[in-house]
N, C-alpha and C positions, 0 to 999 in steps of 0.2 A: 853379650847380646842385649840388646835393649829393645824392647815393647812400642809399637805405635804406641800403644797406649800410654805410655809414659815420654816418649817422642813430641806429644802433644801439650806439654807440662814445658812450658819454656822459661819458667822463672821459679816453678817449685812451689807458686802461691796459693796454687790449688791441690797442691800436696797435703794429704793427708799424715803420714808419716814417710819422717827423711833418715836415713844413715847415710852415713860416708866415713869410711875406715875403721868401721864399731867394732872392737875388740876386748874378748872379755878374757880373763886369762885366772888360772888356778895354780898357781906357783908353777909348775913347769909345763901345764897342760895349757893350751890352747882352746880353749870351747870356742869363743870365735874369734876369728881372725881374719878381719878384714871385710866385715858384710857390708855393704853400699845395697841402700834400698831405694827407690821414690816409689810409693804408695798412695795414688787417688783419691781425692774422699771420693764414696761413693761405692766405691773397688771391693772386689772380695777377692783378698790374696791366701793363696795356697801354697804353706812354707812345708816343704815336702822332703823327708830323708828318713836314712832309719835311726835306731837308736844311737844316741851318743853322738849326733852328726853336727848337733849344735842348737838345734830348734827352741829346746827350751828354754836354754841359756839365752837368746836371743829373746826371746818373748820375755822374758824376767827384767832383761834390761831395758828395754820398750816400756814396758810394764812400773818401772822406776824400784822395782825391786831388789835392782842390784844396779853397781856403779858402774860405767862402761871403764875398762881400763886402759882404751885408747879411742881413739876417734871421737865422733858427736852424735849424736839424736835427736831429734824433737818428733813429737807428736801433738798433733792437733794443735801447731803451733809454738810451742812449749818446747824447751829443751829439757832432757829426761833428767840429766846431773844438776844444770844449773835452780830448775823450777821444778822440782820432781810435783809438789803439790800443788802446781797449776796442771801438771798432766794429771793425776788422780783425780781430780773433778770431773774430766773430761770424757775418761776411758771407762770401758767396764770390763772386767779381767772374768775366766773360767777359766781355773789351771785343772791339770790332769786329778788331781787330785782336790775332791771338793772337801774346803774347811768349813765343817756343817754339822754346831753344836747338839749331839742328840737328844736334849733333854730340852731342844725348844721344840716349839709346832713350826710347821711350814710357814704360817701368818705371823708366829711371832718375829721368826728369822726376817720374814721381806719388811715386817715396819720396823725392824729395827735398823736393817738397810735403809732402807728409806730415808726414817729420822738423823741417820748419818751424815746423810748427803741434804740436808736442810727442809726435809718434806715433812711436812702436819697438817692435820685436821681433816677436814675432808679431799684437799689434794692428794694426801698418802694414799684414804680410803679408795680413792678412783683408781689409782694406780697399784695397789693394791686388786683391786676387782679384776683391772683389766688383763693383769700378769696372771690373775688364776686359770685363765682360759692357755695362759701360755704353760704353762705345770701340768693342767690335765691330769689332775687326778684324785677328783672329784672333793668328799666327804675328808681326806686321807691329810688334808691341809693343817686341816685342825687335831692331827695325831702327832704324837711325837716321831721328830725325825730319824729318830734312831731304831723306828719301826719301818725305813723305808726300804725301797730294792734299791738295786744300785740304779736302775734306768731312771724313779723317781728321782732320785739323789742328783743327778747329772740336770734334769731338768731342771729343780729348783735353786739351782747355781747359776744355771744360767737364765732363771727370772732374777734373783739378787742382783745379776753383776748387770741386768737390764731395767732396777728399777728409779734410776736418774736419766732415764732415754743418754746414755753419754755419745759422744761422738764418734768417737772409735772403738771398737769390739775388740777383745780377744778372747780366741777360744784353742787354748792347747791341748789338742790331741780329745775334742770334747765327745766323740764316740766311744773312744777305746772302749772295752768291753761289754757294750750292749749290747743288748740282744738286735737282732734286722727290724723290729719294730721299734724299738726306741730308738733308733739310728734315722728310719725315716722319720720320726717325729722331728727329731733336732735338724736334721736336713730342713726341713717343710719351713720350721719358724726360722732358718738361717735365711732363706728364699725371701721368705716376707718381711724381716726387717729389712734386707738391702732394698727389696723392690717398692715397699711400702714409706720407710724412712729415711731413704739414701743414706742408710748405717755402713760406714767403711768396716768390713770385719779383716782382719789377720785371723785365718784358720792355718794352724799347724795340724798335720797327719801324715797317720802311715796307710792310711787306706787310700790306696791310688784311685779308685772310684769316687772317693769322696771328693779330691783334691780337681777328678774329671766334670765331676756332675756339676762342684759346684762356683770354682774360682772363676772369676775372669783370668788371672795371670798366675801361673806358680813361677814360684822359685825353689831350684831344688839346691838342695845346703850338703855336702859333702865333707868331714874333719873342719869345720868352722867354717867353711868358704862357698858361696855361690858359685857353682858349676855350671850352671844354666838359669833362663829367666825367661819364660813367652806366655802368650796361651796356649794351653793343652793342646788344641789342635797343630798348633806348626811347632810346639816340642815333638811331636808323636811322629810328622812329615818329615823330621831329620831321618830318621831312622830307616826312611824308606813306606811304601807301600803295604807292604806285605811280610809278614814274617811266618819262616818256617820254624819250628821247633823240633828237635828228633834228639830222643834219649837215647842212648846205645850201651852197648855192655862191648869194650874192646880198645884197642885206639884210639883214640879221639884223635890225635896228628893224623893218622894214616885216612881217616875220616873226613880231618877238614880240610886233606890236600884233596883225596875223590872227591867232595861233594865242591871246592872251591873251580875246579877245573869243567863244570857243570854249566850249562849254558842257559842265561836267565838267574845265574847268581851274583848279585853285586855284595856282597858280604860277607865272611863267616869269622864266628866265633867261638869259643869254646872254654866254656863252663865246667868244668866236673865230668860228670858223663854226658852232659845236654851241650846240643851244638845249634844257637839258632844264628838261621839264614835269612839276609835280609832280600829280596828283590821283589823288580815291579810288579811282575804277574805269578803270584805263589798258585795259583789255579792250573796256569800252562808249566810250571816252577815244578811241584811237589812230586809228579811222578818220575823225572827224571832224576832229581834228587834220591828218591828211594831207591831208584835200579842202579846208583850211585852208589850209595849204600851197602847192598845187595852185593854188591863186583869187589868189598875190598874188605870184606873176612873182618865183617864186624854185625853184631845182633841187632836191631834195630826194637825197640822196648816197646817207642810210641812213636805218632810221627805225626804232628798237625800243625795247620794253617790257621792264622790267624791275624786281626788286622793290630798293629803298635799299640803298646799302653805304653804307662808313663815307668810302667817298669822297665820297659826294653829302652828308653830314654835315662834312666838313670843306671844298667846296667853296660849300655854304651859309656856313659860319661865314666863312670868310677869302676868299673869291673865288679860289680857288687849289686847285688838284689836288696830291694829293700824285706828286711825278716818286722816281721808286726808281732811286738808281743806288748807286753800291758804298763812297762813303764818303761822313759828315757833311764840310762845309765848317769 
C-alpha cells in the first residue's frame, strides 16, 4: 500500500527519510527484514507494532547506531552506512531509554549538548532559555538529575536531542511509562515542533492513540516487515465501519458459524474467547448478533460496539494484538 502522501514524492528529493530493502539481522534472527520507507520532510510518521516486531532495531539503524546488514538508508540526505556523521548532525535521537548522567544538573546536561553540536556563548544561552520552557520544570533544572521522576527525565531528553533544531526527530517509544499528564505534555511539544518548525519526526509506539492522535501516516512493522502503510483514518476503513466485540465462555467455532450466518455481518474472527465482528451498521448489527448468541449454547460475558482502532488493523493483518509493556525485547 502506498500513501497519496508519499504518491506525491516523484523523485524522493523532498524525502526526508528513504529505505529500501533495510535489513538488519542478529546471527539467525531477523529484526528486520526488508523495510522500504519514503518519509516527507515535514511528516510525522508513526512506526507502530508491539514488542520485538522490529521498531527499535529500525530506528537504531536510521539513527546510524547500527549498520544495516542489507539494503540502504539515508536521512536528511545522508546515507546512514556510508556518512553516518553527516546524518548525526542532522538528527536528534530520544530512545526508550534516556542516557542521563545523574550527577549533572538539567543545565549542565543541555549546554553540554549543545557545546557538542558547535553552540557557545550567548547562542547556547538562548537556546538553552528557550528549551527550559520545553522541560517545564521549573527551579528542578538546576537540581541534580538523578533527583528527577521519570516523566522529567523523558522530557529532558527530549530537550537534549532538540538543542541543534536538527532536521529529523526521532522518538522511540518516547511515552512509555508516563503518567497521562506527562504523555499530554510530550504529545503538545510533538504538535508544535511539526507545526511550528516543519520538524519531520519518526515516532515509534505501542499506544495506538498516540500513533492516532498524532501521525500523518503510520506504518505498522510485523517480525521485521511492514504489513501495512496509510493514514490512520483509511488504515481503520479497511476494517470496516463498525466493529462488534463479544467475549463468551463456550465455543467459539460453534459461535462464529451462528454469529457469521447473521445478516449485517460482513466478517468474523476469533480470538481466544473474544470474537469481533466487523459490518456496516453495528447499531442495526448488535442485536441480532446477541440473539445469535443467545440460540447456540454459549455465555455471552460482554458484548459492545465500537467504531476501528488501529488495533483491530493490526489484529486483521497479523492475528495478534498489540500487548504495551515498558521495553522492546
Amino acid at each position: 500500500m502506498v500513501s497519496t502522501y508519499v504518491r506525491s514524492m516523484t523523485d524522493g528529493t523532498n524525502a526526508a527519510i528513504i529505505a529500501s530493502g533495510l535489513q538488519r539481522h542478529f546471527g539467525e534472527v531477523q529484526a528486520v527484514d526488508g523495510v522500504d520507507l519514503e518519509i516527507a520532510e515535514g511528516e510525522i510518521y508513526g512506526f507502530l507494532g508491539p514488542n520485538g516486531a522490529g521498531k527499535s532495531t529500525t530506528v537504531r539503524v536510521l539513527c546510524t547506531l547500527l549498520t544495516p546488514t542489507g539494503g540502504r538508508a539515508s536521512v536528511a540526505g545522508h546515507d546512514v552506512a556510508a556518512s553516518p556523521g553527516d546524518v548525526r548532525l542532522r538528527i536528534g535521537v530520544a530512545l526508550q531509554d534516556a542516557a542521563l548522567d545523574p550527577k549533572q544538573t538539567g543545565t549542565e546536561l543541555l549546554t553540554l549538548q549543545g557545546r557538542l553540536y558547535g553552540l557557545r556563548g550567548a547562542e547556547l544561552q538562548r537556546r538553552i532559555h528557550d528549551l527550559r520552557d520545553l522541560v517545564d520544570i521549573g527551579d528542578a533544572m538546576d537540581s541534580l538529575i538523578g533527583t528527577y521522576s521519570g516523566g522529567m527525565r523523558r522530557r529532558l531528553d527530549l530537550a537534549a536531542a532538540l538543542v541543534h533544531n536538527p532536521q529529523v526527530l526521532f522518538l522511540d517509544e518516547p511515552t512509555t511509562g508516563l503518567d497521562p499528564v506527562s504523555r499530554a505534555r510530550v504529545w503538545e511539544e510533538v504538535r508544535r515542533l511539526n507545526d511550528q518548525l516543519g520538524m519531520t519526526i519518526f515516532l515509534t509506539t505501542q499506544y495506538l492513540e498516540e500513533a492516532d492522535s498524532l501521525a500523518d501516516r503510520v506504518g505498522i512493522i510485523d517480525r521485521g516487515r511492514i504489513v501495512a502503510e496509510d493514514t490512520p483514518d483509511a488504515l481503520k476503513r479497511q476494517v470496516g465501519k463498525d466493529v462488534i466485540v463479544a467475549r463468551i465462555s463456550g465455543d467459539p467455532e460453534v459461535a462464529r458459524a451462528a454469529v457469521k450466518a447473521t445478516d449485517g455481518v460482513a466478517e468474523v474472527e476469533v480470538h481466544g474467547d473474544e470474537i469481533t465482528i466487523a459490518t456496516d451498521d453495528g447499531a442495526a448489527t448488535i442485536s441480532p448478533v446477541a440473539v445469535a448468541l443467545d440460540g447456540c449454547d454459549v455465555q455471552v460475558k460482554e458484548l459492545t460496539l465500537r467504531t476501528p482502532t488501529l488495533d483491530d488493523v493490526f489484529l486483521e493483518l497479523t492475528g495478534n494484538r498489540i500487548v504495551q509493556e515498558e521495553q522492546e525485547q
